[in-house]
One Martini backbone bead per residue (centre of mass of N, CA, C, O) as a GRO file, in nm:
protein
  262
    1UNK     BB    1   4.081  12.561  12.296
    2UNK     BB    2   4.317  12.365  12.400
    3UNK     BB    3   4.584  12.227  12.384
    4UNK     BB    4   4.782  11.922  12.456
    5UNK     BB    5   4.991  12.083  12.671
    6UNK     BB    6   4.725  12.242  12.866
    7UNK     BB    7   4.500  12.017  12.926
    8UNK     BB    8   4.627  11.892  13.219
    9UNK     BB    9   4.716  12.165  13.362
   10UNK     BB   10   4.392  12.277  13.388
   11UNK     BB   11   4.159  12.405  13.574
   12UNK     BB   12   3.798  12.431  13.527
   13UNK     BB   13   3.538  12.652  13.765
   14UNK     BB   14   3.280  12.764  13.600
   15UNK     BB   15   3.104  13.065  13.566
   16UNK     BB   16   3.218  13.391  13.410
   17UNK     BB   17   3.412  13.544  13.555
   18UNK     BB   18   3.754  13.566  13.529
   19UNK     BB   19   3.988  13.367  13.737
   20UNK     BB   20   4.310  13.326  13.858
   21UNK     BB   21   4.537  13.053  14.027
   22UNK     BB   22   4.837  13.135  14.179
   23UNK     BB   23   5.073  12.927  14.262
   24UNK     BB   24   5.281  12.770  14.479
   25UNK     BB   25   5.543  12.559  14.559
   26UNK     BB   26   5.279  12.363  14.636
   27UNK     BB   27   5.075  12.357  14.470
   28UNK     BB   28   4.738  12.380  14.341
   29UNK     BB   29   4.594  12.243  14.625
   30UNK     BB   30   4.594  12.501  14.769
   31UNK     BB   31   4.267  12.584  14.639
   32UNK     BB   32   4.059  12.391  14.760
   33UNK     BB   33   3.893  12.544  14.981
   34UNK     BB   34   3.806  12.795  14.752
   35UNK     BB   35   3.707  12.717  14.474
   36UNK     BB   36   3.384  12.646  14.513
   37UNK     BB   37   3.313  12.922  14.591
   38UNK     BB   38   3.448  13.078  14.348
   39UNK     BB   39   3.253  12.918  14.119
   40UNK     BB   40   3.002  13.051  14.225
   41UNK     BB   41   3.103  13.341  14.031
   42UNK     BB   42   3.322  13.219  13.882
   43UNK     BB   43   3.560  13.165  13.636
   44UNK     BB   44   3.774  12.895  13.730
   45UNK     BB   45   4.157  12.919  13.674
   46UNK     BB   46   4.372  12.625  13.721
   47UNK     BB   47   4.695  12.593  13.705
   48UNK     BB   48   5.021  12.439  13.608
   49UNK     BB   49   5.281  12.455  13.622
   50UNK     BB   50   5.603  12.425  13.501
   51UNK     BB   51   5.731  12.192  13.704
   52UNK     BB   52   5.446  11.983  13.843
   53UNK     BB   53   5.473  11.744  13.669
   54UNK     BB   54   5.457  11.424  13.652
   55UNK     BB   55   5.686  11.294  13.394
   56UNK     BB   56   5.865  11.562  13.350
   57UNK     BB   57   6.087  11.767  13.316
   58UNK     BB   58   6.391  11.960  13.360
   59UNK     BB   59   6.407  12.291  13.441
   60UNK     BB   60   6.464  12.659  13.350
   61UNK     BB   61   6.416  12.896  13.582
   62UNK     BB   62   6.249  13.182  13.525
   63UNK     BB   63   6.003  13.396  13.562
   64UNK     BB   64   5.950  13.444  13.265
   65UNK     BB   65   5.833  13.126  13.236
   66UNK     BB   66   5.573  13.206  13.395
   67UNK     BB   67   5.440  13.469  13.234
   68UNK     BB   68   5.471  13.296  12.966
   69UNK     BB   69   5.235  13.109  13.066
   70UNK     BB   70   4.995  13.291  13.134
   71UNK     BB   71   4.955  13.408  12.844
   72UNK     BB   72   4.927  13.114  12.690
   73UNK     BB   73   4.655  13.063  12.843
   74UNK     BB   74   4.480  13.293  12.796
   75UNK     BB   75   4.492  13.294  12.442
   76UNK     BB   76   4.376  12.983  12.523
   77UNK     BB   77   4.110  13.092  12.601
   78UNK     BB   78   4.016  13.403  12.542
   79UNK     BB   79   4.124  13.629  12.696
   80UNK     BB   80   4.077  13.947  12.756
   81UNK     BB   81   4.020  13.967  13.082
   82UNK     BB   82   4.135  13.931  13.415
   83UNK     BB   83   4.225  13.777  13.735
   84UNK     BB   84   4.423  13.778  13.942
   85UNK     BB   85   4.564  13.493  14.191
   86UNK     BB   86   4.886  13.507  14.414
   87UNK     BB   87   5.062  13.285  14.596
   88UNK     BB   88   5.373  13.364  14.696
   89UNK     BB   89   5.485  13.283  14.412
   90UNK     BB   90   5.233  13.367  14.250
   91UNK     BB   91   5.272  13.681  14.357
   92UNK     BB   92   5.473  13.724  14.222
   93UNK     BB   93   5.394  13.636  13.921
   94UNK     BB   94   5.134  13.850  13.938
   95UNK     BB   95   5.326  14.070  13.941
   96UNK     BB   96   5.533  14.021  13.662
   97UNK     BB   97   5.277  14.030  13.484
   98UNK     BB   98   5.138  14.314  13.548
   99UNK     BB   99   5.402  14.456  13.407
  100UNK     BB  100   5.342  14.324  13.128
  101UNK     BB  101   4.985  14.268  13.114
  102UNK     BB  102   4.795  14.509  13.234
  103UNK     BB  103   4.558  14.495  12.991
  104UNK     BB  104   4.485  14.195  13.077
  105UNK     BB  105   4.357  14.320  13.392
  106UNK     BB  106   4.146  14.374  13.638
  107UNK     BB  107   4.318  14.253  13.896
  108UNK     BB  108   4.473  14.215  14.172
  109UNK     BB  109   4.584  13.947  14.428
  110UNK     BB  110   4.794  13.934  14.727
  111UNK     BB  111   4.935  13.630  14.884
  112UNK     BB  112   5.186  13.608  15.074
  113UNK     BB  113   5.445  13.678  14.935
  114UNK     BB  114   5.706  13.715  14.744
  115UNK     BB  115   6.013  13.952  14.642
  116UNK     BB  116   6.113  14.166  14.837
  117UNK     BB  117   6.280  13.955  15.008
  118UNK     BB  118   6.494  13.743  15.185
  119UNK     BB  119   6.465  13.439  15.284
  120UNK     BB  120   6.772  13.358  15.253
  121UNK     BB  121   7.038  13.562  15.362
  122UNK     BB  122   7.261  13.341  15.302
  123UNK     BB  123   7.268  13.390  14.934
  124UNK     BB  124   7.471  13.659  14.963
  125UNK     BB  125   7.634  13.409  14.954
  126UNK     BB  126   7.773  13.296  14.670
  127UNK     BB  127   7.839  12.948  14.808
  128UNK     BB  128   7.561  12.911  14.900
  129UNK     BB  129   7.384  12.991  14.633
  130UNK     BB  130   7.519  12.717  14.500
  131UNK     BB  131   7.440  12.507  14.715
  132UNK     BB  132   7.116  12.490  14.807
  133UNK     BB  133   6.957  12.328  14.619
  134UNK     BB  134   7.102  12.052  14.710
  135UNK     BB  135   7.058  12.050  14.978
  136UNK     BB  136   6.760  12.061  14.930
  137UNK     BB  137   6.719  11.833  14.802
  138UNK     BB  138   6.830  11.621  15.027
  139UNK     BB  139   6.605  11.691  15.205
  140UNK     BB  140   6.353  11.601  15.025
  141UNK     BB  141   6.417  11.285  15.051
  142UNK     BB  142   6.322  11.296  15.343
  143UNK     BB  143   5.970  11.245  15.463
  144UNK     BB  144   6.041  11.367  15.743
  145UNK     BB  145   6.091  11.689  15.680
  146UNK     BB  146   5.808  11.786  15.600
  147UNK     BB  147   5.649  11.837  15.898
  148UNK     BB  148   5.865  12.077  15.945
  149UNK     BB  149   5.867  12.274  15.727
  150UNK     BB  150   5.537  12.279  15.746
  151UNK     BB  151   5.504  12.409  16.065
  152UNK     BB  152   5.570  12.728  15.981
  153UNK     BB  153   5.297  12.760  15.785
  154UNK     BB  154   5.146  12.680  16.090
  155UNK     BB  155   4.931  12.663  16.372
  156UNK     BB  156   4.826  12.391  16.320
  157UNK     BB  157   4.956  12.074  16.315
  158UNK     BB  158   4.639  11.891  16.343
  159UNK     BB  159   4.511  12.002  16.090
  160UNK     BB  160   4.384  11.886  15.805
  161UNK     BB  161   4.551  12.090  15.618
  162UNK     BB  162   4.807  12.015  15.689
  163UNK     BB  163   4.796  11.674  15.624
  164UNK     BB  164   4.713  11.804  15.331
  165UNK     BB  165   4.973  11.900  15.259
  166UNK     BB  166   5.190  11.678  15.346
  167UNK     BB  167   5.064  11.487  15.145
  168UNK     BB  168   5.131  11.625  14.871
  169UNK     BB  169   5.411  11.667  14.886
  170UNK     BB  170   5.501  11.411  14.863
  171UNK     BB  171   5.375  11.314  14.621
  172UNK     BB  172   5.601  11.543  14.494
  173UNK     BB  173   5.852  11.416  14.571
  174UNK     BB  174   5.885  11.118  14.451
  175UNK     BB  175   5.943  11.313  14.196
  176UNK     BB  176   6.230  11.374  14.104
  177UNK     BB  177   6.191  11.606  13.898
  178UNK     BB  178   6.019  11.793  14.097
  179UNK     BB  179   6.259  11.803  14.351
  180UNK     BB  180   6.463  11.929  14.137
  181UNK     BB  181   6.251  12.196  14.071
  182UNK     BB  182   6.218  12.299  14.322
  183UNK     BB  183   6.493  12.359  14.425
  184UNK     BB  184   6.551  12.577  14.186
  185UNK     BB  185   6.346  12.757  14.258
  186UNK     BB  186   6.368  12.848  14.529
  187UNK     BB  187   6.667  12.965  14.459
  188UNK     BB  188   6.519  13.212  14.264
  189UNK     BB  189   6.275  13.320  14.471
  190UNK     BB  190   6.416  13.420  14.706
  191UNK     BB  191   6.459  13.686  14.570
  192UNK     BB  192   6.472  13.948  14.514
  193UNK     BB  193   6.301  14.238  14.320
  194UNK     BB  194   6.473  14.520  14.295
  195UNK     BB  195   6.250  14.662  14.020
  196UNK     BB  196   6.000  14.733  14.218
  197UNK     BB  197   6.076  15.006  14.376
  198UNK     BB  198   5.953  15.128  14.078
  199UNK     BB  199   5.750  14.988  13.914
  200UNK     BB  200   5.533  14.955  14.067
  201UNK     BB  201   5.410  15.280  14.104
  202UNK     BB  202   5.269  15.209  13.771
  203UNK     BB  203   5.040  15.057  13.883
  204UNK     BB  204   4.676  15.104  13.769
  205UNK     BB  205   4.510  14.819  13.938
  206UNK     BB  206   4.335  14.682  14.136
  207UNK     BB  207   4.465  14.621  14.465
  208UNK     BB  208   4.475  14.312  14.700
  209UNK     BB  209   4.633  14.268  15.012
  210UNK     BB  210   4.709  13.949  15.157
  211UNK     BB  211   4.826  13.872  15.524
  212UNK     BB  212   4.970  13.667  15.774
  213UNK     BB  213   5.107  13.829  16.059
  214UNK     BB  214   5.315  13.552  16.131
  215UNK     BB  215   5.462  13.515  15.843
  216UNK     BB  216   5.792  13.360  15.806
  217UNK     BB  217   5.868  13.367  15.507
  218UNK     BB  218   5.629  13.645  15.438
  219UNK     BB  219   5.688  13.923  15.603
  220UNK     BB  220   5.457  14.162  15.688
  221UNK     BB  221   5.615  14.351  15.630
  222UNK     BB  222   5.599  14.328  15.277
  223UNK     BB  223   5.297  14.415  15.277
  224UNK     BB  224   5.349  14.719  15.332
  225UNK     BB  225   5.571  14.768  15.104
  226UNK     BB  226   5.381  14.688  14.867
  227UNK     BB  227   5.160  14.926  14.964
  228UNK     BB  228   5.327  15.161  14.920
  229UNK     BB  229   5.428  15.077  14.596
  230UNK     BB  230   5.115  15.032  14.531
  231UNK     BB  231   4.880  15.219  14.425
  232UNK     BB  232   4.600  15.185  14.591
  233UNK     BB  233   4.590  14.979  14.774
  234UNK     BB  234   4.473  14.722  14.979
  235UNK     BB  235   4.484  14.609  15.319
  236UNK     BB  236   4.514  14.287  15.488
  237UNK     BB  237   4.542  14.155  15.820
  238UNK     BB  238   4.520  13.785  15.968
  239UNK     BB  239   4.548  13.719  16.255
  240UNK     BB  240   4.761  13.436  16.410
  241UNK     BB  241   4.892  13.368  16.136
  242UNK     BB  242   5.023  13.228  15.816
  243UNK     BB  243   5.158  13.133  15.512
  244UNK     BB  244   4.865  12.908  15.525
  245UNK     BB  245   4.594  13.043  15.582
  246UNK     BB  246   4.419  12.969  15.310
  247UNK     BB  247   4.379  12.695  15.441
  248UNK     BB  248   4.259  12.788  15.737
  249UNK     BB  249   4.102  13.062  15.622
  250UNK     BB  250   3.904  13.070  15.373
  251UNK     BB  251   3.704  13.259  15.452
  252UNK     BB  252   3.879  13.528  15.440
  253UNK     BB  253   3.927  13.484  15.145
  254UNK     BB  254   3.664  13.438  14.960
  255UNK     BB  255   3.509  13.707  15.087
  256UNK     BB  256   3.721  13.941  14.970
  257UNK     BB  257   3.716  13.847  14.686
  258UNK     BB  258   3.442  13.850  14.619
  259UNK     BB  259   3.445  14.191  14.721
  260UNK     BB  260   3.656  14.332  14.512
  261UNK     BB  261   3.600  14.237  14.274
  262UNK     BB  262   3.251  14.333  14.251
   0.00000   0.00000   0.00000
């Protein structure tokens, strides 16, 4: 039974073998394509972190908060091991929960992950990493902005996918408090993970990297990098898309992962 803290931020469909769908900046809505798909093999859970959540307050982001709210999940569920799967900041996130909780994992699949190298090279300038959060926020003030941020991470954007992408994101930006944990958040992990170099190395839980080759965002070489970083992974790579495949080709997601998982 779930507390009342966690209870309206998860959503459970099917059963069986438990997966979790652990989203990335654009929040967990980006799993509709492929959820009803893998609930008819396993118990999927689709949680939304803190900040992402309507009417709730302004976090204070870093890894570890995102890392110990997925064990307070599993615990919460009772889940003695599950698979994770992490799109994006997801797949940051789903590495550096298995580096901590790898006891508690059966496996992980890392779709176009961020966390190798930097998004925005600007950043390591120290006056630019400091005011670029305030920029990002007054970006996000203005809904027609959304259209250009989001045609980078698509092939297509007069497919519906795109659509239903730029609408749910908009509904989440009209939260101010969502706003400005987004801007906060993306100015953190847009960084690497410099201790990944070395920790990777040591995973040794089947793990399935997924990529798409055109990916702007998180650029296809971080997914060579980190198939040699973590022993035994293999890769797939998805010609012709970029960083929401997952919602372009659905297909392409829901068949792979039901063939690793199993």
């Amino acid at each position: 039974m779930l507390n009342d803290e966690l209870s309206n931020r998860i959503v459970i469909k099917g059963q069986g073998t438990p997966i979790v769908l652990i989203h990335g900046m654009g929040g967990p809505r980006v799993w509709e394509p492929i959820v009803e798909v893998l609930a008819k093999e396993y118990k999927v859970i689709i949680p939304t972190f803190p900040g992402y959540l309507g009417g709730e307050g302004v976090i204070e982001y870093n890894d570890k908060l995102y890392v110990e709210f997925l064990e307070q999940v599993r615990l919460q569920l009772g889940i003695e091991k599950w698979n994770v799967v992490g799109l994006s900041m997801g797949g940051r996130t789903a590495i550096n929960y298995v580096l901590d909780y790898n006891k508690y994992v059966s496996s992980m699949v890392v779709i176009d992950s961020i966390g190798i190298g930097y998004m925005f090279p600007f950043v390591r300038i120290p006056i630019l990493k400091t005011v670029f959060p305030k920029i990002l926020y007054k970006i996000l003030s203005n809904p027609k902005n959304f259209k250009y941020l989001g045609s980078n991470d698509f092939v297509d954007i007069e497919c519906e996918s795109f659509k239903n992408s730029t609408k749910w994101f908009e509904e989440m930006m009209c939260d101010n408090n969502i706003r400005l944990n987004f801007s906060r958040i993306l100015s953190q992990v847009s960084l690497p993970k410099h201790e990944w170099k070395h920790k990777l190395k040591s995973v040794d839980i089947p793990t399935m990297i997924l990529w798409g080759k055109d990916d702007k965002t998180a650029p296809v070489n971080w997914a060579y990098e980190l198939n040699k970083l973590i022993p035994n992974s293999e890769l797939h790579i998805l010609e012709k898309y970029r960083h929401m495949a997952v919602m372009e080709r659905p297909d392409f997601f829901s068949k792979l992962i039901i063939k690793f998982i199993n």
